[in-house]
N, C-alpha and C positions, 0 to 999 in steps of 0.2 A: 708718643708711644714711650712707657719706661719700661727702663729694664734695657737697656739698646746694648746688648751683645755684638762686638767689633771681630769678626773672624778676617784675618789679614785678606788667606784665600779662597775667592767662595770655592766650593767643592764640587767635585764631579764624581755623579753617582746617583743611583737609583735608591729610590725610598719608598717602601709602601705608607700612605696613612688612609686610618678610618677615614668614615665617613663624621666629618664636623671636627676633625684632628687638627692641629693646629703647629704650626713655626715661629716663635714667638720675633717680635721685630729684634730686627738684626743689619748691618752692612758687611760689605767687603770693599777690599782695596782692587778688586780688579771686578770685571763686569760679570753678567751671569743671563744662561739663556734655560727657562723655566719651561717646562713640557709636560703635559698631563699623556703619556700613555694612554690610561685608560682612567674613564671618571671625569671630573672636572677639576680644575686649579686656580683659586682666587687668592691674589695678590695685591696690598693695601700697602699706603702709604699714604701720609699729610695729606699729596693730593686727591687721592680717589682709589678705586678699586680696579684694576683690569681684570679681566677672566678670560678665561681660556679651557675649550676642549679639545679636541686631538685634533683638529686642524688649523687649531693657532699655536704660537707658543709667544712668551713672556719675555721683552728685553727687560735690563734689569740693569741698570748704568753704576761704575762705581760708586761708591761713594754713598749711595742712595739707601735710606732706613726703609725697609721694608718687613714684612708679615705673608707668612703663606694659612692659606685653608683648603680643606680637602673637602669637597663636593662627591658624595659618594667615594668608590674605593678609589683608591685616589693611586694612582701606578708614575711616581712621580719622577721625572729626570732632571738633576741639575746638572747643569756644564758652564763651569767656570772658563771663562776667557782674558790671555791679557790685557791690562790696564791701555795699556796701548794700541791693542786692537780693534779698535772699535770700528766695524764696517758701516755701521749707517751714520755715525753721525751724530747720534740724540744723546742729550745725558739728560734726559728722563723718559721713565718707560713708558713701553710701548708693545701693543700686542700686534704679530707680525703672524702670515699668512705660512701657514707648513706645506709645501707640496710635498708629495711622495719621496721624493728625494731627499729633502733635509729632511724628511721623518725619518730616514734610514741612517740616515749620518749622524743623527743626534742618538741615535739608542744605540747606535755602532760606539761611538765617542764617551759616552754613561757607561756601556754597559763591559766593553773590552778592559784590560788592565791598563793603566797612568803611565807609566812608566814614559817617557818626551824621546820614542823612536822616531829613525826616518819614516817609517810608513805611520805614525800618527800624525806626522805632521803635514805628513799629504795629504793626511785625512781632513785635519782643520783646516788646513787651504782653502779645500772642496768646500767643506763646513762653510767659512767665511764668506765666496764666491756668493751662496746658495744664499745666504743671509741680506747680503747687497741689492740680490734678486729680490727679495722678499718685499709685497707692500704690506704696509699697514694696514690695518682694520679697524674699527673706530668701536672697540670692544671695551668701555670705559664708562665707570660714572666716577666723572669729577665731585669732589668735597666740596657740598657750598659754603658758605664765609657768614653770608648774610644771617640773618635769625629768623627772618619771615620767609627766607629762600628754604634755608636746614627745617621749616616748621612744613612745607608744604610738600618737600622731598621724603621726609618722615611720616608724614600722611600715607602717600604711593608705597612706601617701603612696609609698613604696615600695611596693606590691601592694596598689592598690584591690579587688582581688577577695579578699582574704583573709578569709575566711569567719565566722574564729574569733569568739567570743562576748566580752564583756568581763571577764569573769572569766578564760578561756584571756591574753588579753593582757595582763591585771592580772598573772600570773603572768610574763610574762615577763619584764617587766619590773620585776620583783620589787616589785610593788604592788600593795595591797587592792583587790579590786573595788569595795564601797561608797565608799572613798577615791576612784577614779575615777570614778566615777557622780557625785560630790558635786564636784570639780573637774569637771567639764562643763560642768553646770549653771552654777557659779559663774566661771568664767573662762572660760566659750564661749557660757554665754547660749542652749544648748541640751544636749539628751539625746543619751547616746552614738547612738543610731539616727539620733538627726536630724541629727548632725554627719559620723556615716556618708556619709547621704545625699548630702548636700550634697557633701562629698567625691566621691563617685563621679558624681557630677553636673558636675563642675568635670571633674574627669577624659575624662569625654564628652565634653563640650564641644571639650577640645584633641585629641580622640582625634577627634573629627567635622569638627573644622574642616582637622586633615593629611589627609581624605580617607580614613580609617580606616572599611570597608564597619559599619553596624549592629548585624548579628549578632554580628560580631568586638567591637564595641564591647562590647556586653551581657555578651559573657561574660568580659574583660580588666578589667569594675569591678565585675563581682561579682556579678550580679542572677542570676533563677534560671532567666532563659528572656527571649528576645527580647522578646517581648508584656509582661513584667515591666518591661520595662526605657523601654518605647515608653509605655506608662500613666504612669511615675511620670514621666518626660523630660516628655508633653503637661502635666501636671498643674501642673508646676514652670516650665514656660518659655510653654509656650500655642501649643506649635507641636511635629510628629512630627519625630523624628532625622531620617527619610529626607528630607525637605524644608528641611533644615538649610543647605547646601548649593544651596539653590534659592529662598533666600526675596529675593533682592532680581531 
């Protein structure tokens, strides 16, 4: 990524961006917890992309170069954390589960004025607690390394509905299938189906946040019937397509 703008402290604060609006790569010296309001929030870095709609939100570790996009209107919250407090653990990111609670804590935290009172810091206590609590989601597609891996992921990423089996794609890009089955696993950290998914899952996500109807959605990434498509969406994010668009 050039251009790598160094802000010591990431910032806490609400930002509206278009839909395709962009944060160009950037760190900070202390952590950051990224939250879409409303719309969607894709966040990139060397390794991969995480996304996020309103019932995930974005860990974001110091130190770490990252890039934001805005997936529809984008109702954006950043909340800078210290360097030192880091409740889960990771120092790389990672997209974490939003209950009700830390939804309200985090737009309470954005949206109130900065100023380091007692009663904010009871706030980020709670904040931090709620964070600990929080699992992971496996809301990611890792950057492949490989050239026949990046040739067959760039295939999918051009036409998420592309049906073909991994062997037909091994072939086109004139690579073994077992060769790609065994790059997956090892430089994506999952199975070709599961990095599928995830794919055409990310693909919804900005196909749902432009206001793109359902139906149309289901069959542009590839599922095999609407209700296919509504099961695997509820299972993965914990909320229906149709209500995508209507949760705040």
């Amino acid at each position: 990524m050039p251009d790598i703008r160094h802000t010591p402290q990431a910032p806490t604060r609400t930002q509206a961006l278009a839909p395709g609006e962009r944060i160009d790569a950037h760190r900070h010296d202390n952590h950051q917890i990224i939250y879409a309001g409303s719309g969607v929030v894709a966040v990139t870095t060397d390794a991969g992309t995480w996304f996020a709609p309103g019932t995930r939100a974005i860990w974001v570790p110091a130190g770490c170069v990252h890039a934001h996009r805005a997936h529809g209107h984008l109702d954006l919250h950043l909340l800078g954390l210290p360097a030192d407090a880091n409740p889960l653990g990771l120092d790389a990111p990672a997209v974490l589960a939003v209950s009700p609670l830390l939804r309200e804590l985090i737009l309470a935290c954005t949206r109130t004025p900065h100023e380091e009172t007692p009663e904010r810091r009871r706030l980020r206590a709670v904040l931090l607690d709620q964070l600990r609590a929080s699992p992971q989601q496996p809301v990611q597609l890792p950057t492949p390394a490989d050239p026949r891996l990046a040739a067959v992921c760039d295939l999918l990423h051009g036409d998420p509905a592309d049906a073909r089996g991994l062997g037909e794609l091994a072939a086109a890009v004139g690579a073994g299938e077992r060769t790609l089955s065994r790059l997956f696993r090892r430089e994506l950290g999952m199975t070709f189906p599961q990095w599928r998914t995830q794919l055409r899952l990310y693909h919804a996500l900005r196909m749902l946040a432009d206001g793109t109807p359902v139906t149309a959605v289901a069959h542009r990434c590839g599922w095999a019937s609407t209700s296919a498509f509504i099961d695997v969406f509820r299972r993965a994010l914990g909320y229906t397509p149709g209500t995508h668009n209507r949760r705040d």
